[in-house]
Steps between C-alpha positions, in 0.01 A plus 500: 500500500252233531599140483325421240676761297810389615448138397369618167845683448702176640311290226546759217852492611557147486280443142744790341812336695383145319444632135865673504680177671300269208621753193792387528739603245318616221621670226338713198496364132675638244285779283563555125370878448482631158713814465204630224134563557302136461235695299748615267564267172814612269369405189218782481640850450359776709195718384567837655757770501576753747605854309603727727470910410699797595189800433382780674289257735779362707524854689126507617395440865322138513223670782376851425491573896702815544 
């Protein structure tokens, strides 16, 4: 390893060494997170329905590859 090298690791080192001794004790704010989507608004009703059928189709491969 050459000495330059070296020296470059020593002063990387020391700058990361100096950022986590000025941090200090830092701490996170408090988050308020909505438990429903943000995009969602209650007073519109919803425009689709999902119906669900029990025919013949069900039964059939999804990938003719046999």
């Amino acid at each position: 390893m050459s000495a330059k090298s070296m020296a470059l690791k020593l002063l990387h080192a020391g700058a990361m060494a100096l950022v986590v001794s000025a941090s200090g004790n830092v701490q996170a704010a408090p988050l308020s997170i909505s438990d429903v989507p943000l995009f969602l608004n209650p007073a519109v009703p919803p425009l689709n329905m999902i119906i669900m059928g029990r025919d013949h189709k069900l039964y059939y491969e999804a990938y003719n590859d046999a």
